[in-house]
N, C-alpha and C positions, 0 to 999 in steps of 0.2 A: 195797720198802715205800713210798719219798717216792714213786714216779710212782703205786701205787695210793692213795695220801693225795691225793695230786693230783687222779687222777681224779675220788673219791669227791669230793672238795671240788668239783670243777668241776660234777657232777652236781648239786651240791645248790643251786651258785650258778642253775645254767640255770632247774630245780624253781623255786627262789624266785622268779627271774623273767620266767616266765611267771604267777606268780599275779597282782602286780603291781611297779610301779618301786621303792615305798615297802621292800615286804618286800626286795628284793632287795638293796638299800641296806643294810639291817638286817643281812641275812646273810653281803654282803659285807665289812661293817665287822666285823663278828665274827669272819670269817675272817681279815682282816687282825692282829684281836688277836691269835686264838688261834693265828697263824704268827709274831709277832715278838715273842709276851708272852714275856723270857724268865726273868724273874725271878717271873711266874705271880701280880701281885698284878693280873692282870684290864686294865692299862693301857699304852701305849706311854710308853716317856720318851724323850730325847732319842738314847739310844744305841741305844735300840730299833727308833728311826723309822729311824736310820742307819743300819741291817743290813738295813733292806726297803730300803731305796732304792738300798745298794750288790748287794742283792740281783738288783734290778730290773734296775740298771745298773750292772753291774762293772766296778771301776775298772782291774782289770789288764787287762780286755778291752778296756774301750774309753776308750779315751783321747783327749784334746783338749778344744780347745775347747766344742764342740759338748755333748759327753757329759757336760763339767763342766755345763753350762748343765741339762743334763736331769736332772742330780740334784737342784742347786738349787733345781730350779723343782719337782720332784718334792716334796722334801723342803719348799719352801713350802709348796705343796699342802695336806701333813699339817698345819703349823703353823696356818696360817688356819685350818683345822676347832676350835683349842682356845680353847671358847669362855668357860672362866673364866682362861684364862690361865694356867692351874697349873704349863705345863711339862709337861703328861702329857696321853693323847688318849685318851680313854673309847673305847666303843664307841657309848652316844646321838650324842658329838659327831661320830664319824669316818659316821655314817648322816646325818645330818643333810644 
C-alpha cells in the first residue's frame, strides 16, 4: 500500500510539473502536508516537521556529524517558509 501511495504520489508530483514550476510547488507542498499532517488540522507543527525530516533522514541510520547537519538545515528549510510566524506551515506558505 505505502510504495503504491508513493508511486501514485510521484505520478502526480511529475503530472504537476511538467504543467508548470508554480503548480508543482503547490502540489508538492500539499503532498508534504497531507504526509506529515498527523493530527489532520491541514498544518505542519513543530513535531510534525520533525517526523519528515527524521523521515528523510534517519537518525538510527545515519549518524554523525554530517547527518546531524542535514536535519538541521532540513528542518531550517521548513521553518524559513513560516511566514506569520505561528509555529505551524500551511500549505501557501510551504509553496511559496
Amino acid at each position: 500500500m505505502r510504495n503504491c501511495m508513493a508511486a501514485g504520489l510521484l505520478a502526480l508530483l511529475v503530472s504537476a510539473c511538467a504543467l508548470d514550476a508554480r503548480t508543482g510547488l503547490a502540489v508538492g507542498a500539499g503532498v508534504a502536508v497531507a504526509a506529515g499532517d498527523r493530527d489532520g488540522d491541514g498544518l505542519l507543527d513543530a513535531a510534525e516537521v520533525q517526523a519528515l525530516v527524521e523521515r528523510a533522514f534517519p537518525p538510527a541510520a545515519l549518524t554523525g556529524g554530517f547527518w546531524d547537519g542535514m536535519r538541521a538545515a532540513l528542518g531550517a528549510a521548513y521553518w524559513a517558509r513560516d511566514l506569520d510566524r505561528d509555529g505551524r506551515l500551511s500549505v501557501p506558505e510551504l509553496a511559496r
